[in-house]
Wavefront OBJ file of the C-alpha trace (Angstrom):
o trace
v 1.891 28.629 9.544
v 4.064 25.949 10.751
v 6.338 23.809 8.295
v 4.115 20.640 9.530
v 0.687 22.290 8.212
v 2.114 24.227 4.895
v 3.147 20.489 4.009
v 0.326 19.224 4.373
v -1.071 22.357 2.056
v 1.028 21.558 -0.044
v -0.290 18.146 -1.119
v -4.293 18.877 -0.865
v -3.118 21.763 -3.722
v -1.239 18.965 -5.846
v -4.482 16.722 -5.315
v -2.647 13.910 -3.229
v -5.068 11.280 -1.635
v -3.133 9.583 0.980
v -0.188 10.548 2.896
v 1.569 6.619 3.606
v 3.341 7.044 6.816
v 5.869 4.485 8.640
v 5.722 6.612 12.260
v 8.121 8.599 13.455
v 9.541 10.869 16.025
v 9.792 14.047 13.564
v 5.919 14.083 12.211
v 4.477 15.487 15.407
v 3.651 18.512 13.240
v 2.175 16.891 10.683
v -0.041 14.852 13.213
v -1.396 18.225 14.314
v -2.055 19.823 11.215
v -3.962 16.359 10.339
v -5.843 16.880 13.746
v -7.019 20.441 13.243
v -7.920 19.584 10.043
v -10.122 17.000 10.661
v -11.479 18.717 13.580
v -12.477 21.762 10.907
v -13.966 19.389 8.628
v -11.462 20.446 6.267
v -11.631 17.432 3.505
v -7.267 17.068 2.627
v -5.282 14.274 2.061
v -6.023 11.495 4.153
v -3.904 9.478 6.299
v -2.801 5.857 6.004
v -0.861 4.518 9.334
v 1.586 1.853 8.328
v 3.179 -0.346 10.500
v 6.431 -0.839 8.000
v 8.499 0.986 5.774
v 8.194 -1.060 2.530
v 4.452 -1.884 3.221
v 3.840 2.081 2.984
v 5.937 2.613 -0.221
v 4.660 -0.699 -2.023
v 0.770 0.480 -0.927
v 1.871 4.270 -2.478
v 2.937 2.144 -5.917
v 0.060 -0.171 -6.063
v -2.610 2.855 -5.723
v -0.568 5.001 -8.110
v -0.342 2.306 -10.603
v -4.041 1.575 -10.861
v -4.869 5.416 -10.081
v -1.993 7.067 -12.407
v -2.201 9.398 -9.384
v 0.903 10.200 -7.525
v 0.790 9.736 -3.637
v 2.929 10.999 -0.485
v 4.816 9.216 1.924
v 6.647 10.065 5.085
v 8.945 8.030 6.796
v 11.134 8.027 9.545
v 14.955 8.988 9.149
v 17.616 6.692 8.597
v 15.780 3.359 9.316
v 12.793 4.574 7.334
v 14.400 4.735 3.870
v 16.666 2.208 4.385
v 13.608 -0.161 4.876
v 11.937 0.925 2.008
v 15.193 1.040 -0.035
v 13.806 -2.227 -2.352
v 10.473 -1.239 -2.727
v 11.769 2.213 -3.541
v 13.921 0.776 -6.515
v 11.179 -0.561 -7.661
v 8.969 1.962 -7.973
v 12.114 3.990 -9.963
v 12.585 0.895 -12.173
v 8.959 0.606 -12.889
v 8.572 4.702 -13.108
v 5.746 5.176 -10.188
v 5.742 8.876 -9.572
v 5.367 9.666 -5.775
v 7.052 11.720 -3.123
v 9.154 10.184 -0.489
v 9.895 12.681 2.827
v 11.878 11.694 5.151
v 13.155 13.167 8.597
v 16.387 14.309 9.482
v 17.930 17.343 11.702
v 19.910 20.543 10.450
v 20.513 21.777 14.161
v 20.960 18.993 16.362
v 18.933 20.615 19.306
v 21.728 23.797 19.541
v 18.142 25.759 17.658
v 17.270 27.726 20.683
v 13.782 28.808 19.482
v 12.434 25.470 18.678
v 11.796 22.546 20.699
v 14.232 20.215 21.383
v 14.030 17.155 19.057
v 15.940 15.015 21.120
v 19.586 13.538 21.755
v 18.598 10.626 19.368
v 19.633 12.908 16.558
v 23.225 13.313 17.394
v 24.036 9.194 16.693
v 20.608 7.024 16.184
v 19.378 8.566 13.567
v 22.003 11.020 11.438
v 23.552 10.379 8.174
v 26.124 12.012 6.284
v 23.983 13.661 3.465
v 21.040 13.115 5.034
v 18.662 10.252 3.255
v 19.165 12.183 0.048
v 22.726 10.926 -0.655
v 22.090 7.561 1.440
v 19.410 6.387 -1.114
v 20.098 8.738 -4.369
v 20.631 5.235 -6.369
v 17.304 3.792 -5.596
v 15.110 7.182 -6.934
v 15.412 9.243 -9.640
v 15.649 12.463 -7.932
v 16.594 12.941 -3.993
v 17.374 16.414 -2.061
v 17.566 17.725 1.341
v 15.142 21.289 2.205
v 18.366 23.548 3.834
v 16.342 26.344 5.036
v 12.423 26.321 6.285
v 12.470 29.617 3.338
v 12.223 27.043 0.758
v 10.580 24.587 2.112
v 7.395 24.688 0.227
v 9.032 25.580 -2.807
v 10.824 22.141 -2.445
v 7.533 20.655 -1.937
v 6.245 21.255 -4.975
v 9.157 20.871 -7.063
v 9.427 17.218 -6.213
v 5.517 16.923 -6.762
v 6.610 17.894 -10.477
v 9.878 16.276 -10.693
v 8.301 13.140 -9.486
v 5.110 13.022 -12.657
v 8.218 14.251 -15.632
v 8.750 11.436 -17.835
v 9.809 9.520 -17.356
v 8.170 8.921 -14.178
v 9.115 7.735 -10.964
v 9.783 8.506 -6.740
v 11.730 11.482 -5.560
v 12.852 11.275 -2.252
v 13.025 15.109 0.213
v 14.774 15.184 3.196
v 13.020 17.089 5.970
v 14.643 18.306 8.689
v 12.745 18.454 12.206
v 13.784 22.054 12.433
v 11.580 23.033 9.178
v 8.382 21.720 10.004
v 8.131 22.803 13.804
v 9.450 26.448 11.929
v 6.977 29.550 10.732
v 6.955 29.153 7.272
v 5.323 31.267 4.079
v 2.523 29.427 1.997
v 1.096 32.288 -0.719
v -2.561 32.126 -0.553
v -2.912 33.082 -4.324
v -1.755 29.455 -5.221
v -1.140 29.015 -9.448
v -0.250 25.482 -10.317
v 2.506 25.534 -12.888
v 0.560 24.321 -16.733
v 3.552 22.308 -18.153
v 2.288 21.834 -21.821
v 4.655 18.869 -23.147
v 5.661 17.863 -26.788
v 3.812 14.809 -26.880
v 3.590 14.702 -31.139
v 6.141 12.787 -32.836
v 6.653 13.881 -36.171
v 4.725 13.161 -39.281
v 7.145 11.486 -41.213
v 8.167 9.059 -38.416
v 4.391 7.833 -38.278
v 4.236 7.826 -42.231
v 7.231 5.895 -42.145
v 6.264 2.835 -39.128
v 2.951 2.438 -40.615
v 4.346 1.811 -44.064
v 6.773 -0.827 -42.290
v 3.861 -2.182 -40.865
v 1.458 -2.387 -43.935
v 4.724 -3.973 -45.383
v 5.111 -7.295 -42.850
v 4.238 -10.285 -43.387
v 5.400 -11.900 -40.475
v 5.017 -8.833 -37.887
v 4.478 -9.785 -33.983
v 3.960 -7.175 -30.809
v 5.870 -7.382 -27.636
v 5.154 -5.697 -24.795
v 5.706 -5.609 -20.789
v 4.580 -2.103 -19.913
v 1.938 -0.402 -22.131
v -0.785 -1.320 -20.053
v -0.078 0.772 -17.759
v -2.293 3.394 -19.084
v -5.098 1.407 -18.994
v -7.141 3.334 -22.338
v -3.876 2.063 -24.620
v -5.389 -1.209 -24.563
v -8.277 -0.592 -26.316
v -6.061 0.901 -29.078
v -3.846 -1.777 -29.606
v -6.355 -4.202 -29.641
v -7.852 -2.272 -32.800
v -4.258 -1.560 -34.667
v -3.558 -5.295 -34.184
v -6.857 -6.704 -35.632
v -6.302 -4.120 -38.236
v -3.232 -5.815 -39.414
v -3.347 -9.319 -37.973
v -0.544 -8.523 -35.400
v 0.146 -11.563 -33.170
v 0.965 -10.251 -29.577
v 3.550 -11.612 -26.904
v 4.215 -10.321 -23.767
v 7.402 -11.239 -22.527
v 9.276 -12.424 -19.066
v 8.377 -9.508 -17.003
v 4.785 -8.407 -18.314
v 4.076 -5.279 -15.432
v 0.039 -4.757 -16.847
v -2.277 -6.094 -18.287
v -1.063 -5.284 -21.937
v -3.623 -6.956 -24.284
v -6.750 -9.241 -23.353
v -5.060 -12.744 -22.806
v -8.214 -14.289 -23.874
v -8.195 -12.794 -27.056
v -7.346 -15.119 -30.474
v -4.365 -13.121 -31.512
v -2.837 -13.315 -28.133
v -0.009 -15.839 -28.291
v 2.616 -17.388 -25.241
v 5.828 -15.939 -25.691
v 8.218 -18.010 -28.204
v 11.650 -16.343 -29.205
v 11.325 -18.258 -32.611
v 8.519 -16.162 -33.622
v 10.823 -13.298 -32.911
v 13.655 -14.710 -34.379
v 11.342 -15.360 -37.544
v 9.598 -11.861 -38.111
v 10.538 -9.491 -40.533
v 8.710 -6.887 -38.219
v 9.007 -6.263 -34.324
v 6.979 -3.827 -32.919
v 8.284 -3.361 -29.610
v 5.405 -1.677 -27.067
v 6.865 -0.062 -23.792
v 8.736 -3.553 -23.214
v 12.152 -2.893 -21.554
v 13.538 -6.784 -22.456
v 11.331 -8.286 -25.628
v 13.879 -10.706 -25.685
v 17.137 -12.093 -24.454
v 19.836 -11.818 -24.931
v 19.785 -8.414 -26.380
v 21.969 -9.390 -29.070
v 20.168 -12.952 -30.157
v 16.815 -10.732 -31.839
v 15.211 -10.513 -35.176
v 16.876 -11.273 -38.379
v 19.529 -8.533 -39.772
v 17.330 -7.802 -42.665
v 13.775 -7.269 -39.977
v 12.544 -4.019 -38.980
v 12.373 -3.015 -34.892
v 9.935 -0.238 -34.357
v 9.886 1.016 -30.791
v 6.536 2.570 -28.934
v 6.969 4.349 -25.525
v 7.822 7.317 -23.744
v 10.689 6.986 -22.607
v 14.259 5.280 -24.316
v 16.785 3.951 -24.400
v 16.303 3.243 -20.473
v 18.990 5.809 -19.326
v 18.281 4.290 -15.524
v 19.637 0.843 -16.669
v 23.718 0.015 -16.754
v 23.027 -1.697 -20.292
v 20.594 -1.954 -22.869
v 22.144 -3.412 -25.880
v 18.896 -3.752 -28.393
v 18.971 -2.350 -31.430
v 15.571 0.077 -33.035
v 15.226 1.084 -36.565
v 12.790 3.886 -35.540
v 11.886 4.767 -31.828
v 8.654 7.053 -31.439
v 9.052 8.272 -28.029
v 5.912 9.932 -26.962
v 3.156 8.355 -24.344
v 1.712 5.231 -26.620
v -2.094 6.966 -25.705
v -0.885 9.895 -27.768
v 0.829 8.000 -30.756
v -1.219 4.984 -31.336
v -4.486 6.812 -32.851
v -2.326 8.728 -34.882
v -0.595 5.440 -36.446
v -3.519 4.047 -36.669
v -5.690 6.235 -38.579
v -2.502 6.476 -41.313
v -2.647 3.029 -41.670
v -6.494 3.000 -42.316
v -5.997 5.863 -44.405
v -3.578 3.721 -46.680
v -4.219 2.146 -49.800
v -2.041 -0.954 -48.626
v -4.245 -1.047 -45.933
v -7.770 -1.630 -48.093
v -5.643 -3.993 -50.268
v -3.722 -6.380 -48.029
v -7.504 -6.763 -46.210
v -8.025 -11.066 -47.463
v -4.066 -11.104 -46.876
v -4.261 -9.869 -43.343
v -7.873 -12.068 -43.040
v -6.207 -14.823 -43.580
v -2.681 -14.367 -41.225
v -5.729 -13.724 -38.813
v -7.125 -17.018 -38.785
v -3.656 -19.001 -38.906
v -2.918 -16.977 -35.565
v -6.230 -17.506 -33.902
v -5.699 -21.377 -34.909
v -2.353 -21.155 -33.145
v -3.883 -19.602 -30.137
v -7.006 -22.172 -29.823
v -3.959 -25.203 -30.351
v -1.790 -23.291 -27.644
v -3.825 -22.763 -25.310
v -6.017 -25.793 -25.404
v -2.589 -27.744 -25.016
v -1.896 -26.230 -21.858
v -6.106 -27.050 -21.026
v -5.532 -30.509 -21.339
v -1.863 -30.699 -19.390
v -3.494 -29.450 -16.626
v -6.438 -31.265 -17.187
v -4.089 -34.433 -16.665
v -3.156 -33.536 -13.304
v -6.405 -32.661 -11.605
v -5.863 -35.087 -9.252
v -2.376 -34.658 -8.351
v -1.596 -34.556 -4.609
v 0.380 -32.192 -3.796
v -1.307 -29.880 -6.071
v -0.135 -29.136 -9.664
v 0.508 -25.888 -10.090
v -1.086 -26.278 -13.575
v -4.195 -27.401 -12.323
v -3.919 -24.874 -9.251
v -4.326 -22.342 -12.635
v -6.844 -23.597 -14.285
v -8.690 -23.809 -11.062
v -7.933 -20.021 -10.239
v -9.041 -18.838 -13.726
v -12.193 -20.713 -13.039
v -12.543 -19.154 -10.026
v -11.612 -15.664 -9.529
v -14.023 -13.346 -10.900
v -13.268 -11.498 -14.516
v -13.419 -7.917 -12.802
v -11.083 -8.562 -10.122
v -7.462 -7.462 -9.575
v -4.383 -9.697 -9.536
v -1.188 -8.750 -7.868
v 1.525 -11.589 -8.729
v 5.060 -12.130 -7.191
v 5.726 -15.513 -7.767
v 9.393 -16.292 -9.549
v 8.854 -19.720 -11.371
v 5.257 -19.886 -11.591
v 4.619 -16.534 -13.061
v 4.617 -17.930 -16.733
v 2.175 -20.300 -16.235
v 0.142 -17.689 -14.391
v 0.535 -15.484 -17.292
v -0.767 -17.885 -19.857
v -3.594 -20.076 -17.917
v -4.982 -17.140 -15.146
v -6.368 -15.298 -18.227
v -7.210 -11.959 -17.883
v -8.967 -9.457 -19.844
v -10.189 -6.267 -18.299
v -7.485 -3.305 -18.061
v -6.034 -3.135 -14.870
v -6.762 -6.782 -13.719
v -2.838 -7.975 -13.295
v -0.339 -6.300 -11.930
v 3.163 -7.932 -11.243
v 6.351 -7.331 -9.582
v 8.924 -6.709 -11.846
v 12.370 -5.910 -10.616
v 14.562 -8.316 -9.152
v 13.406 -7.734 -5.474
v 10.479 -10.121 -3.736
v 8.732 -8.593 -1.107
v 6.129 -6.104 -2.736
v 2.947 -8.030 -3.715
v 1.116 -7.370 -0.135
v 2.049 -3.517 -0.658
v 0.470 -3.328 -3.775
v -2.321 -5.174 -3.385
v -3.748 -2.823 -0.203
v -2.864 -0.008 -2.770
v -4.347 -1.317 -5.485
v -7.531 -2.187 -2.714
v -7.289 1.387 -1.556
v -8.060 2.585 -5.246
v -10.763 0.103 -6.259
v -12.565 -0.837 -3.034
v -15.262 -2.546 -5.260
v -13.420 -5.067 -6.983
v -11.964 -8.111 -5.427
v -8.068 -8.183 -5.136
v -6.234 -11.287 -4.881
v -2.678 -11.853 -4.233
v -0.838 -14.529 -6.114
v 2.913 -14.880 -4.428
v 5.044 -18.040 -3.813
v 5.834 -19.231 -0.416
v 9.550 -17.605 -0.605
v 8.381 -13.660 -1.774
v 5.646 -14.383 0.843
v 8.602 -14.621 3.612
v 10.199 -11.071 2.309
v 6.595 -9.668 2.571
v 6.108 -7.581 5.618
v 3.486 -9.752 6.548
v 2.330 -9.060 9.954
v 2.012 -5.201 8.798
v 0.850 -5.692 6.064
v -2.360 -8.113 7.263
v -2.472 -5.609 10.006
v -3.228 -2.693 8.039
v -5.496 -4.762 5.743
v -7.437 -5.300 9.110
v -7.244 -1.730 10.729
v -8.584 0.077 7.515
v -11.000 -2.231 6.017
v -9.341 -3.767 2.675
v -9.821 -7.325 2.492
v -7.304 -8.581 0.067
v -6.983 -12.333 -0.686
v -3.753 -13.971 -0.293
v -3.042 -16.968 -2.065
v 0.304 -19.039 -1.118
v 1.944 -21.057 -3.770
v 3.445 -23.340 -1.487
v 6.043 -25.437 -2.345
v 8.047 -25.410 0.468
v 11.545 -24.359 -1.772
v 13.095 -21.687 -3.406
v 12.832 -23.674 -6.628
v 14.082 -20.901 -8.413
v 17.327 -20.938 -6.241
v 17.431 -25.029 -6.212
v 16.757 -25.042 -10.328
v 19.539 -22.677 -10.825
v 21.919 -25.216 -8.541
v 21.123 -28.286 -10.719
v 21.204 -26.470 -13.936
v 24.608 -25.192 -13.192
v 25.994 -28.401 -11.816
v 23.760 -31.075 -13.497
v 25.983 -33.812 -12.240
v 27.101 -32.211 -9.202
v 27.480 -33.070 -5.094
v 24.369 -31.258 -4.374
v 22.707 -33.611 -7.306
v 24.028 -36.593 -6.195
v 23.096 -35.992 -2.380
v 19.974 -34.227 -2.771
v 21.398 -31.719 -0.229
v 20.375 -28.415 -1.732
v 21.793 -25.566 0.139
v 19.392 -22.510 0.010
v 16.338 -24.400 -1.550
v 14.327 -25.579 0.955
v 11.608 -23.543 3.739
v 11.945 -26.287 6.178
v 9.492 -26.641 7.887
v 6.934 -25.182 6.372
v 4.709 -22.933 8.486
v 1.117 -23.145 8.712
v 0.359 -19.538 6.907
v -3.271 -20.099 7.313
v -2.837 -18.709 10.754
v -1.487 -15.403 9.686
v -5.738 -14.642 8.738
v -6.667 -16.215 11.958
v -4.804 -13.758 13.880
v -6.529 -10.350 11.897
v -9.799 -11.688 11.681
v -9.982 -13.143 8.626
v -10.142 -16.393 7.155
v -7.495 -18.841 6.208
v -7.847 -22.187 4.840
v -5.081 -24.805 3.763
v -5.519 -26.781 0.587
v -3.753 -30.125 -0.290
v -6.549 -31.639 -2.092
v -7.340 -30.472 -5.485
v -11.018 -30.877 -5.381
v -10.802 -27.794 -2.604
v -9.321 -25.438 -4.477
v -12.361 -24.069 -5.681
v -14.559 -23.820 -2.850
v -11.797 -22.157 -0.393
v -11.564 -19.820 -3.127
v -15.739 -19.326 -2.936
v -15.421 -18.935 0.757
v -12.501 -16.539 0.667
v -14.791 -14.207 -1.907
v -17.777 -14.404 1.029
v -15.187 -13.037 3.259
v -13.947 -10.559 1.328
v -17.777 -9.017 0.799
v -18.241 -8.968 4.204
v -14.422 -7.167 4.779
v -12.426 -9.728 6.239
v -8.839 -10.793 3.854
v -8.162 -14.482 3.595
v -5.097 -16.590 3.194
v -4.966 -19.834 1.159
v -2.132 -22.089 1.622
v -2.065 -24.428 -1.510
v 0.258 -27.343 -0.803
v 1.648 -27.332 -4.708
v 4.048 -30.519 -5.773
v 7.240 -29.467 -7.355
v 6.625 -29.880 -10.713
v 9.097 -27.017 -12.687
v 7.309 -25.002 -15.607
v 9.694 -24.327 -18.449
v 10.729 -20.489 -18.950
l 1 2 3 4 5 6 7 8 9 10 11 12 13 14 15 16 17 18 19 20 21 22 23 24 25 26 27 28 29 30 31 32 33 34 35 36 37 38 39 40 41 42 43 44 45 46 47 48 49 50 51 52 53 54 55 56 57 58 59 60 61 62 63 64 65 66 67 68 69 70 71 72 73 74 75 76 77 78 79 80 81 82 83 84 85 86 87 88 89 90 91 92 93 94 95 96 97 98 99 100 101 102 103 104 105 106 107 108 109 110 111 112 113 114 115 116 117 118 119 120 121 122 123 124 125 126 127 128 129 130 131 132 133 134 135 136 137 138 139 140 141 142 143 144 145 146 147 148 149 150 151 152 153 154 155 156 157 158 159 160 161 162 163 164 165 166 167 168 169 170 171 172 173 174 175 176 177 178 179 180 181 182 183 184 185 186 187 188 189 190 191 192 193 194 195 196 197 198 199 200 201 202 203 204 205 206 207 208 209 210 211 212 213 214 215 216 217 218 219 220 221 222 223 224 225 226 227 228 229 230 231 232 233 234 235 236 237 238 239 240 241 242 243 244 245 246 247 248 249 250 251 252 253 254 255 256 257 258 259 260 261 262 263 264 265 266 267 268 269 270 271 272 273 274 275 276 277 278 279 280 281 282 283 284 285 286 287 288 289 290 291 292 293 294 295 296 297 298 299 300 301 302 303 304 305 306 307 308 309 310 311 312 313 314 315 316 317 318 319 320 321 322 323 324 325 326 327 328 329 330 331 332 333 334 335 336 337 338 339 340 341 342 343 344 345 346 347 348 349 350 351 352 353 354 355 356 357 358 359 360 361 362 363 364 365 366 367 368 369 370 371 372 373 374 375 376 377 378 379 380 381 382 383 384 385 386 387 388 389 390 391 392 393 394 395 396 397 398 399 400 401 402 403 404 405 406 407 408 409 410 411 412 413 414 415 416 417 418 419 420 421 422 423 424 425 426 427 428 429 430 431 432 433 434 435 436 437 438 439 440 441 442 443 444 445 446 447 448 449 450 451 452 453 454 455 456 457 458 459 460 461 462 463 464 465 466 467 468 469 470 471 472 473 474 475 476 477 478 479 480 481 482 483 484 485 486 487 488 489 490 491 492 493 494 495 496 497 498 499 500 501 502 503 504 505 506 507 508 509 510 511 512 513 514 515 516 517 518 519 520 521 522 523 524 525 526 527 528 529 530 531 532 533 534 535 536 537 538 539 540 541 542 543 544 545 546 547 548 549 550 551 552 553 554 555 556 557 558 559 560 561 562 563 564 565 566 567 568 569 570 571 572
């Protein structure tokens, strides 16, 4: 068969869903194979036709992340991955597993038996090292297919290089040539069984749960964990065991642990700073800097599957005992030793009572930040801390959030409070422009379940919004955008004054690369794929455009909110 249709084999054998494609000029082939496929009935991968780059990696991640499934995409040479360069770094930083293919030539039309792909290949679209070495820094694995021979062997190599922990997006360069080529595919397909060592050893769980049974001031961090969303259930139970308070820190990716629940605290680097135990959960920065931690004489247990972060320059913090296996496979063992201890049985009025002075902090926490917002219900502009508490109230308990905000996410962390596994998801590296992405993904995956967008007016601008909307429109996956819209970068304009508190810019007011002046009317952006879009600048309508925007959503039409927020900063 032709390199176009074995590819496509290829993925229906590795049980691929969706193959996200940003067109191009080289994927005739695979258009073909698609077409006599679904002309056969044959049930395969099905395709997803995105209108950008970065919208088809980001939708890849945010179906992968609530799936755990791995996904396809094919993009167009040169242009293609150097679109999707950001979103592709993401996905490596926060170790999504998918395979990237992109086109390129390895005969510039002088292949007499093929067709002719075109003069465009000589200049437009031709890299030294193909996409492979023009993007090797922003995946963890990246190759070019030299020979149609090997090209399904390549295939499924990166299929399994892409799910090896740890995790994350290899990128293949096709060339033209391979896919219009004849090509072998063995009909007796065997899938390799890779049986991993997922146990750590004995003594290393003997040894954390005796430093656990032996805190008294122990707290949980995490960022990451939740991605698989059965851990959560686990820690839940090893923390009640032992009265474990649990923070998530700056960059929380998951849900990690109910936010409603009483030993679920807002992060404060004193309580690190004041434990003699910190059990650190898949969290790649519990707190910062890496050198101002814990107390010389405290404990740092580590729980994940992958350390110390070999794809990141630095990491400077320092573990007392690291149990590197997948948390899902290591947390029932740890916590049936520590049931099975006599500590355990002993300590129970001990750890009783360091249960109800956390759940006392939590109610005094929590019903402090109640009552702030509570004080600014009225506020026009909006309060973002009312905006919250008006969202929490608001967006049902089953559905997905997908937040990219920079300033706000904090106070979306703490007052949006979620519960059910797999109801946040966030952005987490440095680069805005993902949230749409992942939200269609994340829609693609759980059609069911509402899926709101929480981004600030700025990420919302390095969205690829008119693709995004566009593809939200032409498959049926009404997402719900809501703008926090306070016309600024406050990020960029808090990091001016706090640098020069008594500066030009402070004295003037002039704040070069703060304000999104004038602010458009984003509303529109629904209008114009047949949805609906409301602005809010009263308070009091927060709630019903919210109602509305869920009516829509039932009936398959996305929505986009424009809040009009004040510029009140939250602390970090």
């Amino acid at each position: 068969m032709h390199g176009g249709k074995a590819l496509l084999k290829v993925f229906e054998r590795a049980g691929v869903d969706y193959l996200f494609c940003s067109p191009g000029t080289e994927w005739p082939p695979v258009w073909e194979a698609l077409a006599e496929s679904q002309e056969r009935g044959v049930e395969g991968p099905r395709y997803i036709n995105c209108r950008h780059e970065a919208a088809a990696v980001a939708m890849a991640s945010g179906y992968t992340k609530v799936t755990g499934k791995p996904q396809a995409v094919l993009l167009h040479a040169t242009a293609g991955p150097l679109n999707a360069a950001m979103v592709l770094r993401a996905a490596y930083q926060e170790r999504v597993p998918m395979v990237i293919c992109c086109g390129e030539t390895s005969a510039f039309g002088e292949e007499s038996r093929l067709p002719d792909p075109g003069n465009q290949w000589i200049h437009d679209l031709t890299d030294i090292g193909g996409p492979a070495e023009l993007l090797r820094r922003c995946v963890k694995w990246s190759d070019r297919v030299t020979s149609p021979t090997i090209l399904v062997q390549s295939l499924e190599r990166a299929m399994q290089i892409a799910v090896e922990p740890p995790a994350g997006p290899v990128l293949l360069g096709v060339p033209f040539e391979c896919m219009l080529d004849e090509v072998s595919l063995p009909e007796d397909h065997r899938a390799n069984r890779v049986a991993r060592a997922l146990a750590v050893d004995e003594t290393a769980i003997e040894e954390a749960a005796g430093a656990l049974l032996r805190a008294h001031r122990p707290v949980l961090v995490t960022e990451h964990v939740g991605r698989d969303a059965s851990v959560v259930t686990l820690l839940v139970e090893l923390c009640e065991s032992l009265a474990i308070p649990v923070m998530e820190s700056f960059r929380p990716a998951f849900l990690n642990f109910p936010r409603t629940h009483p030993l679920y605290l807002p992060y404060d680097p004193r309580r690190i700073e004041s434990a003699d135990l910190v059990l650190v959960a898949d969290a790649v920065s519990p707190w910062y800097p890496a050198s101002k931690g814990p107390k010389a004489d405290a404990k740092v247990v580590f729980l994940g599957d992958e350390y110390p972060y070999s794809r990141l320059p630095f990491w400077g913090y320092k573990v007392d005992l690291a149990l590197i296996a997948p948390p899902a496979a290591t947390l029932p063992r740890l916590l049936s030793r520590v049931k099975a201890s006599e500590g355990f049985v002993g300590n129970r009025a001990s750890y009783e009572q360091r249960s109800r002075a956390i759940r006392e902090e939590h109610d005094q926490r929590f019903a402090a930040l109640e009552r702030d917002a509570a004080e600014h219900q009225s506020d026009i502009p909006v309060d973002p801390r009312w905006l919250c508490r008006a969202l929490n109230e608001s967006i049902p308990p089953d559905a997905v959030i997908v937040e990219e905000t920079t300033v706000h996410r904090t106070l979306i962390q703490n007052m949006i409070r979620r519960a059910q596994p797999m109801s946040y998801i966030a952005r987490v590296t440095g680069g805005l422009g993902v949230s749409l992405g992942y939200a269609l993904g994340a829609k693609l995956a759980l059609k069911k379940r509402p899926v709101f967008v929480l981004v600030g007016d700025g990420g919302f601008h390095y969205n690829p919004v008119p693709s995004c909307l566009g593809l939200a429109q032409e498959y049926g996956l009404p997402i719900v955008v809501v703008v926090f819209n306070n016309q600024r970068y406050l990020s960029m304009e808090r990091g001016l004054l706090r640098y020069y508190p008594e500066g030009s810019a402070k004295k003037s007011g002039v704040h070069f690369g703060g304000p999104i002046s004038p602010s458009p009317d984003y509303r529109l952006y629904a209008e114009i794929y047949g949805g609906y879009g409301a602005k809010v600048t009263d308070p009091k309508d927060i709630q019903p455009a919210i109602a509305k925007a869920l009516e829509h959503s039932a009936a398959g039409r996305l929505a986009v909110i424009d809040v009009v927020l004040s510029d009140y900063q939250p602390r970090q």
